[in-house]
MARLOTI-531632 format. One line per 3 residues: number of its first residue (from 1); their letters; for each residue z, x, y of C-alpha. Coordinates in steps of 0.2 Angstrom, whole numbers, plus 5000, padded with zeros to 4 digits. Layout:
// residues N
NUM	a	Z,X,Y; ...
// end
This chain:
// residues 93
1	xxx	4882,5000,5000; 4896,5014,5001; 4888,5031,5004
4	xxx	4894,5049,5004; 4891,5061,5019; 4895,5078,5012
7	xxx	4894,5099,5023; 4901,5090,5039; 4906,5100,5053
10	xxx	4924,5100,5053; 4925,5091,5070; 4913,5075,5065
13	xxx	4925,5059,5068; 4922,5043,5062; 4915,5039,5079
16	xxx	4902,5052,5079; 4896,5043,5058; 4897,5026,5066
19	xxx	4886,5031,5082; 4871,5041,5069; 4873,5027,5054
22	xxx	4872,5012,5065; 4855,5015,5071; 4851,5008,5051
25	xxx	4862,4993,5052; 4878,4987,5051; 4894,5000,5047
28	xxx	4906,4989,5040; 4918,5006,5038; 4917,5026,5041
31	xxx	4932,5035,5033; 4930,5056,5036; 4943,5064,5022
34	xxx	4957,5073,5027; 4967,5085,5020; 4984,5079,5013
37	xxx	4994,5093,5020; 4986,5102,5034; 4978,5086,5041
40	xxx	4962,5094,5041; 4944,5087,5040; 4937,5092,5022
43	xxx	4920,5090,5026; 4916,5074,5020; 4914,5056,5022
46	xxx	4911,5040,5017; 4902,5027,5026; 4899,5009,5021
49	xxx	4884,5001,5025; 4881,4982,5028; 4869,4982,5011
52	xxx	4858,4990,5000; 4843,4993,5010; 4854,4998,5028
55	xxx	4861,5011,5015; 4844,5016,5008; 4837,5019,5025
58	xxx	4849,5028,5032; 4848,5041,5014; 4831,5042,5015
61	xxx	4831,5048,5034; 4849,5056,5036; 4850,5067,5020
64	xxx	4845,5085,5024; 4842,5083,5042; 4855,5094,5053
67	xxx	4870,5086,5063; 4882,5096,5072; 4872,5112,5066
70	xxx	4877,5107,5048; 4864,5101,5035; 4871,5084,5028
73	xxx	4871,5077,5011; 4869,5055,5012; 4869,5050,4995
76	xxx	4875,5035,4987; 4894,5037,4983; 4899,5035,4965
79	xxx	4914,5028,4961; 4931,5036,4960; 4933,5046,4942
82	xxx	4950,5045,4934; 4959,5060,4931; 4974,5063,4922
85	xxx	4991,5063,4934; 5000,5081,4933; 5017,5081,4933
88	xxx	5027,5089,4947; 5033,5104,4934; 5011,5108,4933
91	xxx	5007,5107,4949; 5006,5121,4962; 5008,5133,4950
// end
């Protein structure tokens, strides 16, 4: 099960989602999203979870608790909507 972990602190690594997730199972993956240009953390993450119930403990005891001073979002990640593709003439305008 593939979850997303929304309002990190900026700082959260993968490290830190594996060590907090794994106490529920097995992580098969952590990915925190980075900005494309600055490199940045954008506050989120998604973290795969060995199967359906690991995922569903960890939602039911990880979503609004505080970590790193922040209070999380664990929900179960939906898949990837398609958008349209701008051209470079419409983008950054």
């Amino acid at each position: 099960m593939k979850l997303y972990v929304g309002n990190l602190s900026f700082d959260t690594s993968e490290a830190d989602l594996r060590d907090i997730f794994e106490q529920f199972g097995t992580v098969r993956e952590t990915r925190v999203i980075n900005d494309r240009e600055t490199g940045r953390s954008r506050g989120f993450a998604f973290v795969t979870m060995g199967n359906d119930a690991e995922g569903r403990a960890a939602i039911g005891t990880l979503h609004g608790k505080q970590f790193a001073g922040r209070t999380i979002t664990v929900n179960e990640a939906r898949p990837k909507e398609e958008r349209p593709r701008q051209s470079l003439s419409q983008s950054r305008r």
